[in-house]
C-alpha positions, 0 to 999 in steps of 0.5 A: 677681815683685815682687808675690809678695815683697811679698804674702810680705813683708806676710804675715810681719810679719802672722804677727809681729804676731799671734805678739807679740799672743800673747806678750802675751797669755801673759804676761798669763796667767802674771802673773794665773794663778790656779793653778800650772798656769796659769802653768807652760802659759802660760810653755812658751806664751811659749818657742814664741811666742818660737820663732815670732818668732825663726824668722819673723824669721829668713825675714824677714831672709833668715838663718839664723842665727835658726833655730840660735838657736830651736833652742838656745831649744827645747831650753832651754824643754823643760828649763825647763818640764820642771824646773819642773814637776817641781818643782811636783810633788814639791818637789825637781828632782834625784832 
């Protein structure tokens, strides 16, 4: 048994670091983007990496209270990317 949680335990914190190489490597994209687009994809990409490492650190730790945080942290990112593109698009957000 004790094998198995080891196993599982080492198979997240490899999922976290790869999850954190793609958040950084977002970011990157939305600093040199070279287009808007570019920017608006690579920070909706930064709201599901940052979904990811919430909900692998909330197995991780054995709580639940992560996942009602990258639940709010979904909902808020659709909004944003949403807006944002909008914005992008016809130059005004509300109608």
């Amino acid at each position: 048994m004790t094998q198995a949680t080891d196993l599982l335990t080492l198979a997240l914190y490899g999922a976290l670091t790869l999850v954190a190489i793609a958040q950084f490597m977002a970011m990157i994209r939305l600093w040199i983007g070279p287009g808007t687009g570019d920017r608006i994809l690579a920070l909706d990409t930064m709201f599901i990496n940052a979904i990811g490492i919430i909900v692998l650190l909330g197995v991780l730790q054995g709580t639940q209270i992560y996942f009602e945080a990258a639940l709010i942290i979904a909902m808020l990112g659709f909004v944003s990317t949403v807006a944002y593109a909008r914005f992008v698009l016809r130059g005004d957000i509300i109608e």
